[in-house]
TORKOL-494387 format. One record per residue (C-alpha): residue number from 1; x, y, z. Coordinates in steps of 0.1 Angstrom, whole numbers. Example, Ala and Ser with C-alpha at 12.3 -4.5 7.8 and 13.67 -1.06 7.14 Angstrom:
+--------+-------+-------+-------+
! lumvex !    xx !    yy !    zz !
+--------+-------+-------+-------+
!      1 !   123 !   -45 !    78 !
!      2 !   137 !   -11 !    71 !
+--------+-------+-------+-------+
//
This chain:
+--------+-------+-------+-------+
! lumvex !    xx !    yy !    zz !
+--------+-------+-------+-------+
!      1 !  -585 ! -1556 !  -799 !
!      2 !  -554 ! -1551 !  -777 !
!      3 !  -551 ! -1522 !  -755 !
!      4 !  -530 ! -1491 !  -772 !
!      5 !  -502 ! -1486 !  -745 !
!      6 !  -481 ! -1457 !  -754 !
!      7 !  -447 ! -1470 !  -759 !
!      8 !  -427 ! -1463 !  -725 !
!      9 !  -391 ! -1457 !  -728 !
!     10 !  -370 ! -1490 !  -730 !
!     11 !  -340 ! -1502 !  -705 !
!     12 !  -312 ! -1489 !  -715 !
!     13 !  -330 ! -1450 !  -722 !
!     14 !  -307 ! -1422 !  -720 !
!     15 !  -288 ! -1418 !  -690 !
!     16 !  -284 ! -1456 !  -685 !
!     17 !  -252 ! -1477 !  -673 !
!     18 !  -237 ! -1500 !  -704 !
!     19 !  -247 ! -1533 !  -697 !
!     20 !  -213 ! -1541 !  -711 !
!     21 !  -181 ! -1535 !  -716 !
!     22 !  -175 ! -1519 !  -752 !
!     23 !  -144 ! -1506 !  -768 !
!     24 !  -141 ! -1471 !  -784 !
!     25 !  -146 ! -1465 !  -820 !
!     26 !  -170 ! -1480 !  -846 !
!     27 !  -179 ! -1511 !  -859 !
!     28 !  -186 ! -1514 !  -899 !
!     29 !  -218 ! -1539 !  -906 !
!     30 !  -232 ! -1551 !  -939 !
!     31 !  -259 ! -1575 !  -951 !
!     32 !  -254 ! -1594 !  -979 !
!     33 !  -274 ! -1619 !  -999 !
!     34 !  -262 ! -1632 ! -1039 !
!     35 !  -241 ! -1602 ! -1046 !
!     36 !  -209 ! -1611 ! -1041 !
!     37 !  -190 ! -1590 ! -1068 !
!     38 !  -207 ! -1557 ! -1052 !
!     39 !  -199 ! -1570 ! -1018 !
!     40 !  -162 ! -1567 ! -1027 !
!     41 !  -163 ! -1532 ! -1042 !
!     42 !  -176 ! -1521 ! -1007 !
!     43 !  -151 ! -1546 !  -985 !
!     44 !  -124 ! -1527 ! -1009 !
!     45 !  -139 ! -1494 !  -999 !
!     46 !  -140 ! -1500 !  -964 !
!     47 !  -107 ! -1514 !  -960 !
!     48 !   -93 ! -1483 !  -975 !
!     49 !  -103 ! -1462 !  -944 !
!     50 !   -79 ! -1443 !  -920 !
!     51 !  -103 ! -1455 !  -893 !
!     52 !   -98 ! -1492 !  -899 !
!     53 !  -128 ! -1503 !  -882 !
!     54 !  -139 ! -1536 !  -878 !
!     55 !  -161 ! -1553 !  -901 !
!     56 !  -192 ! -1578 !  -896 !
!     57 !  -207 ! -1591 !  -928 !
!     58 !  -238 ! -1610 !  -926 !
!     59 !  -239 ! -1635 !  -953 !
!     60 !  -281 ! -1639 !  -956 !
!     61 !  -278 ! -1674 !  -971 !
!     62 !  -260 ! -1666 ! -1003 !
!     63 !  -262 ! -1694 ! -1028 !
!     64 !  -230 ! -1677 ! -1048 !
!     65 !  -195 ! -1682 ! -1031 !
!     66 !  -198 ! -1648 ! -1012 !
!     67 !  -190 ! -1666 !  -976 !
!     68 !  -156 ! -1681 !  -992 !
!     69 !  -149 ! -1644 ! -1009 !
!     70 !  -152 ! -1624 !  -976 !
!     71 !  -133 ! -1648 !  -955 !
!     72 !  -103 ! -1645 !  -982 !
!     73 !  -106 ! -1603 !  -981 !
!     74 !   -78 ! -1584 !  -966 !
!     75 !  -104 ! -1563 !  -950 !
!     76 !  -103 ! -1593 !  -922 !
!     77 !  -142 ! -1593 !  -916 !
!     78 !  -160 ! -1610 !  -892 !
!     79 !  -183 ! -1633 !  -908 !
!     80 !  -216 ! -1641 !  -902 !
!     81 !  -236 ! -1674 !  -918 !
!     82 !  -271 ! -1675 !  -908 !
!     83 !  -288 ! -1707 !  -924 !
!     84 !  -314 ! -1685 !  -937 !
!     85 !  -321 ! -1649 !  -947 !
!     86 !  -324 ! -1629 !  -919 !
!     87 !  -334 ! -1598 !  -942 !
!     88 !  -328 ! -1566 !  -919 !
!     89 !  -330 ! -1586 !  -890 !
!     90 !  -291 ! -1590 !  -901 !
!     91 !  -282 ! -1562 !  -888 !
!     92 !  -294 ! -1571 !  -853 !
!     93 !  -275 ! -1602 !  -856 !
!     94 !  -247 ! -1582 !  -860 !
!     95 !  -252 ! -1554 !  -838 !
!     96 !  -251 ! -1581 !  -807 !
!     97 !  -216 ! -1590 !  -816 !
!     98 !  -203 ! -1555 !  -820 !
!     99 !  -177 ! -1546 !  -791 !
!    100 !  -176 ! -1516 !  -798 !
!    101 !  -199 ! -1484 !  -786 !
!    102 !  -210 ! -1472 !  -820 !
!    103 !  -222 ! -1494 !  -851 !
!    104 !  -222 ! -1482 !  -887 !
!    105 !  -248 ! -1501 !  -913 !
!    106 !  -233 ! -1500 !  -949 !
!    107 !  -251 ! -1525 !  -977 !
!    108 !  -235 ! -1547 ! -1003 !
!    109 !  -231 ! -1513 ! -1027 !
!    110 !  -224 ! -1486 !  -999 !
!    111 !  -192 ! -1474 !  -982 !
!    112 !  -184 ! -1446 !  -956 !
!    113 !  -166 ! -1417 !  -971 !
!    114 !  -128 ! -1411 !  -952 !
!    115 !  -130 ! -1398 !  -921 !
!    116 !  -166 ! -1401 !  -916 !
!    117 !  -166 ! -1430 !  -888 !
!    118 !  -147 ! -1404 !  -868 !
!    119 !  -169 ! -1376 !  -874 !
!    120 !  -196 ! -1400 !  -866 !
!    121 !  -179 ! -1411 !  -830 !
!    122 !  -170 ! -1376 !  -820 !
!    123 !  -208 ! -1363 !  -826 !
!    124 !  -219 ! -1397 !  -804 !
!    125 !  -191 ! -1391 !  -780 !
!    126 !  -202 ! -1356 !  -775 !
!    127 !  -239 ! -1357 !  -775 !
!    128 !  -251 ! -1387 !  -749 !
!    129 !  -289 ! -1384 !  -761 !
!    130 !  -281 ! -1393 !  -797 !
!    131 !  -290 ! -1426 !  -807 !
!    132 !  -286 ! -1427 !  -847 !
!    133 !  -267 ! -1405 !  -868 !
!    134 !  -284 ! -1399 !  -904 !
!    135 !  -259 ! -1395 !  -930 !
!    136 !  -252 ! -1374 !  -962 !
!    137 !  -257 ! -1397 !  -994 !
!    138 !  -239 ! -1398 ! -1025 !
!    139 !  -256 ! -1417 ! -1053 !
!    140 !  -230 ! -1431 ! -1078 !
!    141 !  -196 ! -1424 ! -1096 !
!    142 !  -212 ! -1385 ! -1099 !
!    143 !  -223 ! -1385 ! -1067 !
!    144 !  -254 ! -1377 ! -1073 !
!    145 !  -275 ! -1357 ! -1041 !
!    146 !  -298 ! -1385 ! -1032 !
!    147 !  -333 ! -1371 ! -1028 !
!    148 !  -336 ! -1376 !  -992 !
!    149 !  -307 ! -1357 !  -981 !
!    150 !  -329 ! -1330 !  -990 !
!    151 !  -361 ! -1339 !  -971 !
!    152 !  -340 ! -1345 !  -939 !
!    153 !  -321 ! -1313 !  -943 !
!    154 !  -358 ! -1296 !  -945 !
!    155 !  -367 ! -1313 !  -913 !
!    156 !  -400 ! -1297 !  -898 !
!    157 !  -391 ! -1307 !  -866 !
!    158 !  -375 ! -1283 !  -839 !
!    159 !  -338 ! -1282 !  -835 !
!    160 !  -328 ! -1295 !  -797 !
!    161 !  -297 ! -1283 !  -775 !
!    162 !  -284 ! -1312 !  -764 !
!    163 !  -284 ! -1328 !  -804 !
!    164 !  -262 ! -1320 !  -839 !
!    165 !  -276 ! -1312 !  -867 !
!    166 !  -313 ! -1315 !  -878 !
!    167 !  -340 ! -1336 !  -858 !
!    168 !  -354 ! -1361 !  -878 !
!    169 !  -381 ! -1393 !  -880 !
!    170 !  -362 ! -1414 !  -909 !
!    171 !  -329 ! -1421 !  -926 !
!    172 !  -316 ! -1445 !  -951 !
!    173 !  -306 ! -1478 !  -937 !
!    174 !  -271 ! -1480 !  -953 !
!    175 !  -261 ! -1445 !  -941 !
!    176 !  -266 ! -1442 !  -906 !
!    177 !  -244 ! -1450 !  -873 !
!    178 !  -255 ! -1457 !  -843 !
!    179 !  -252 ! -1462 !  -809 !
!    180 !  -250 ! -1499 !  -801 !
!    181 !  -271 ! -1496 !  -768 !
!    182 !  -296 ! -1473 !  -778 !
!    183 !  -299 ! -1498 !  -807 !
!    184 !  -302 ! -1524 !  -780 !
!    185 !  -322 ! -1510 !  -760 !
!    186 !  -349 ! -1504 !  -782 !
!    187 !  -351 ! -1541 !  -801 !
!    188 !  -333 ! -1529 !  -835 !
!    189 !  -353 ! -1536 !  -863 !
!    190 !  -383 ! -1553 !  -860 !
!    191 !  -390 ! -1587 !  -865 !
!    192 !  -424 ! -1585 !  -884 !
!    193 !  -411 ! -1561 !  -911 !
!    194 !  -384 ! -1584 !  -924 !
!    195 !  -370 ! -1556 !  -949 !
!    196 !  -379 ! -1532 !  -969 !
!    197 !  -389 ! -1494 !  -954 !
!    198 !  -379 ! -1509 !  -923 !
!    199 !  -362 ! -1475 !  -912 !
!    200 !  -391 ! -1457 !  -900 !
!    201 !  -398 ! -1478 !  -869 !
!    202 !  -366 ! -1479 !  -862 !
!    203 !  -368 ! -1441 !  -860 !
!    204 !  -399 ! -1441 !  -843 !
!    205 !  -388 ! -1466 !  -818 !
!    206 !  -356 ! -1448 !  -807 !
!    207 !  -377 ! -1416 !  -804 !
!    208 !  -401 ! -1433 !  -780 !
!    209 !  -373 ! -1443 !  -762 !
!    210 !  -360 ! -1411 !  -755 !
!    211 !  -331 ! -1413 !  -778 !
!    212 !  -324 ! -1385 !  -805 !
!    213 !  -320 ! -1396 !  -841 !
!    214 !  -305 ! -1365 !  -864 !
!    215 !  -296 ! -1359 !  -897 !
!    216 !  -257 ! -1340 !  -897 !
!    217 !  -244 ! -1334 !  -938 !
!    218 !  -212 ! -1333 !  -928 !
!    219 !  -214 ! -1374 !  -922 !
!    220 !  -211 ! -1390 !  -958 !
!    221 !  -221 ! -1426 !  -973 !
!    222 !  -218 ! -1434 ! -1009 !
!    223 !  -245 ! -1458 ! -1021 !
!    224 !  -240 ! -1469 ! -1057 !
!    225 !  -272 ! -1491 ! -1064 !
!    226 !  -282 ! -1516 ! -1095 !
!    227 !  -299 ! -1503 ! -1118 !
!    228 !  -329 ! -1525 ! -1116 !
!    229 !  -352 ! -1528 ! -1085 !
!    230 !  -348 ! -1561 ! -1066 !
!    231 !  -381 ! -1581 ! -1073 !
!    232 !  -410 ! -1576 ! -1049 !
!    233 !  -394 ! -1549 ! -1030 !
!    234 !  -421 ! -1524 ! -1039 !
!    235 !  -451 ! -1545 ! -1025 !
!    236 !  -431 ! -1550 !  -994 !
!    237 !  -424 ! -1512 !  -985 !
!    238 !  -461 ! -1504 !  -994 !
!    239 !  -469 ! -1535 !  -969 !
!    240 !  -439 ! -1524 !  -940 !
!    241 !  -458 ! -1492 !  -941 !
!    242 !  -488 ! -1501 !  -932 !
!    243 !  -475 ! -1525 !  -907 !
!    244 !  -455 ! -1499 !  -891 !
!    245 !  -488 ! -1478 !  -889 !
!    246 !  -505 ! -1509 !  -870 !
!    247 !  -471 ! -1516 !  -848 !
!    248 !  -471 ! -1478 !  -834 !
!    249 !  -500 ! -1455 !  -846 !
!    250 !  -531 ! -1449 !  -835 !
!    251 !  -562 ! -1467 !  -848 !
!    252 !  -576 ! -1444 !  -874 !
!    253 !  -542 ! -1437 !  -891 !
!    254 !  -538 ! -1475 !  -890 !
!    255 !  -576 ! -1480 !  -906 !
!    256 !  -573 ! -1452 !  -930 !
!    257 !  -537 ! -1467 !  -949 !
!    258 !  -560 ! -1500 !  -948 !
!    259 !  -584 ! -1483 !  -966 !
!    260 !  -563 ! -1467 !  -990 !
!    261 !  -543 ! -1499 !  -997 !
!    262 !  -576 ! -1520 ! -1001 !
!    263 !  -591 ! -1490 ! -1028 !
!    264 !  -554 ! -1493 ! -1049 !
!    265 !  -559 ! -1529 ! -1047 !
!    266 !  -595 ! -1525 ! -1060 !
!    267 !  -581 ! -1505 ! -1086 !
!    268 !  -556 ! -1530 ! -1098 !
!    269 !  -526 ! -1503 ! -1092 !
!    270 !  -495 ! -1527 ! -1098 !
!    271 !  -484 ! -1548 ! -1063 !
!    272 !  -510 ! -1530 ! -1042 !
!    273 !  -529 ! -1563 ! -1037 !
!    274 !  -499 ! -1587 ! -1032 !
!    275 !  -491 ! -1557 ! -1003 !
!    276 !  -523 ! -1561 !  -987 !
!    277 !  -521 ! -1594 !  -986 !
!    278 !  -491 ! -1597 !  -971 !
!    279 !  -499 ! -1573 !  -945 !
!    280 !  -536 ! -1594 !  -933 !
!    281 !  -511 ! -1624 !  -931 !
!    282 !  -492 ! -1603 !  -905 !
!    283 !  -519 ! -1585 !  -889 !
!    284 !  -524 ! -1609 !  -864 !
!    285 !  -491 ! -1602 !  -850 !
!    286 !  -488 ! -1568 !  -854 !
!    287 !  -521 ! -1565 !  -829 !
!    288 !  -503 ! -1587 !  -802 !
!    289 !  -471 ! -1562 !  -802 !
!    290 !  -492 ! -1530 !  -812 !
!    291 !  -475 ! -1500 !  -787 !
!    292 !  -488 ! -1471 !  -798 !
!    293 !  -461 ! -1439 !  -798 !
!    294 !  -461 ! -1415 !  -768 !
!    295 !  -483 ! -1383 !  -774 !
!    296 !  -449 ! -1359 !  -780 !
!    297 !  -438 ! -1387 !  -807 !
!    298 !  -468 ! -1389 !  -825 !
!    299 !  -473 ! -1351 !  -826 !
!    300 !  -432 ! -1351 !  -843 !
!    301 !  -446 ! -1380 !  -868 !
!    302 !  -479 ! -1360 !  -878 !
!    303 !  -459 ! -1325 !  -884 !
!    304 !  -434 ! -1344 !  -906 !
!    305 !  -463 ! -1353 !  -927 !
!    306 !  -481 ! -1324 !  -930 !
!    307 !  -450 ! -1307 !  -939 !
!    308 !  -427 ! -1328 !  -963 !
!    309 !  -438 ! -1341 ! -1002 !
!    310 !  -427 ! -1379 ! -1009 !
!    311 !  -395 ! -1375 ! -1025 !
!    312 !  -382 ! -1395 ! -1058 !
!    313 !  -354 ! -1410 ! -1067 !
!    314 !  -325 ! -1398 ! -1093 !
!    315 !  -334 ! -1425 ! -1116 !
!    316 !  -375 ! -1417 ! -1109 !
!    317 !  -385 ! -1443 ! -1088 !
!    318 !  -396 ! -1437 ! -1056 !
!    319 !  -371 ! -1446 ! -1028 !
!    320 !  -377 ! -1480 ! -1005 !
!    321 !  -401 ! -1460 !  -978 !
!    322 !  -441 ! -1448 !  -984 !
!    323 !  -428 ! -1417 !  -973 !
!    324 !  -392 ! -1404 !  -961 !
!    325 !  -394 ! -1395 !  -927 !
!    326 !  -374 ! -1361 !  -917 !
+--------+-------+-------+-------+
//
């Protein structure tokens, strides 16, 4: 079994020189992948924005004309055409070719509300701990409250002096900014997870690295989803989940959402199995990069879940994480 080293703050922690050179303001980045039509209502959004931000589209091997479409838009993207889907890992693509100091993730149906980029840059500008700003979402033409703006707002965790709004553990990935070297610094989203609730070590990650992650309402995304659920994304957040659990917690947590997954499984619960499955495949790996959180993070993770329900979405379902993270 590898050894369970506390994850020690990366290069690049708080307090630490740019390694480069990047401009002010805040880039716009969105993954992509056979959903061209959508992509467009959110390139039309974003290019509507006082900000006028740049934008970096990652095309995840689209087998519809989206690359040909965004490279036509007046929103002027910069495109990126990985021969494969990159899933989350997208982003990270992305990120790296940002020049500027902040980097806000929209997806193929979300878009920043006017003015929020700048609300987003002052916060970072004035606050040089905060790594990831956690947005206010707006679900639809009603704009419906998504569930977990209220799980964030209610935020067990301690407020700190040196952070705005609410500390928190999680966010939804196509409503949060961040800062492009704390991002950096910390290895963005992780390899092994691919996508799906991929969030939470994110969150974790940038904790451990001494970087704040908060939840501030005043920041807005709208998020207007498909109705239907893209296929297999349930089994993979139920397997990211326990993955994450392997990658950073400590060995009894890990065992115990083993043990839970294996009993659903057993129990023929829909998807549980093909999730288990998929997680043994990975296992492997996630024991050769297993870092388990410092003590003060994993204290923050366990009060979160003794504190906050599993929320559900507007439509029922319950939304792409095991459990939202405040």
């Amino acid at each position: 079994m590898p050894d369970d080293r506390s994850a020690a703050p990366a290069h690049g922690a708080p307090g630490a020189a740019s390694t480069a050179a990047e401009a002010e303001g805040v880039t716009v980045v969105v993954i992509t992948r056979d959903r061209c039509a959508s992509l467009l209502r959110t390139l039309d959004r974003l290019a509507e924005l006082p900000e006028r931000p740049e934008v970096i589209v990652v095309d995840n091997a689209s087998g519809d004309d989206t690359a040909e479409r965004v490279r036509d838009h007046p929103v002027g993207a910069r495109l990126l055409t990985p021969r494969r889907n990159t899933g989350a890992l997208g982003r990270n693509l992305a990120v790296q070719q940002a020049g500027t100091r902040y980097v806000a993730f929209s997806d193929d149906d979300s878009w920043w509300r006017p003015g929020a980029l700048r609300t987003a840059a002052a916060l970072l500008d004035a606050h040089p701990r905060l790594g990831l700003l956690a947005a206010r979402t707006l679900v639809g033409p009603v704009e419906t409250e998504d569930p977990l703006n209220a799980v964030l707002a209610a935020s067990p965790l301690p407020p700190a002096e040196d952070l705005p709004g609410r500390p928190v553990l999680g966010f939804l990935g196509c409503a949060a900014v961040v800062r492009r070297r704390a991002f950096l610094a910390v290895g963005g989203y992780h390899p092994l997870l691919f996508f799906g609730a991929e969030e939470t070590l994110l969150a974790y990650d940038l904790a451990a690295g001494g970087w704040g992650v908060s939840y501030e309402p005043s920041l807005v995304a709208h998020h207007h989803p498909a109705a239907e659920e893209r296929p297999g994304r349930s089994p993979r957040v139920r397997r990211n989940a326990l993955l994450t659990d392997w990658l950073r917690r400590p060995l009894r947590v890990a065992l115990g959402g083993t043990g839970r997954l294996a009993l659903a499984a057993a129990r023929r619960d829909p998807g549980a199995a093909t999730a288990l499955c998929s997680a043994l495949v990975r296992l492997p790996a996630a024991l050769r990069q297993r870092r388990t959180l410092p003590p003060h993070v994993e204290d923050a993770v366990r009060t979160v879940e003794r504190r906050q329900p599993e929320p559900r979405a507007a439509d029922g379902r319950r939304p792409g994480r095991r459990k939202a993270r405040a």
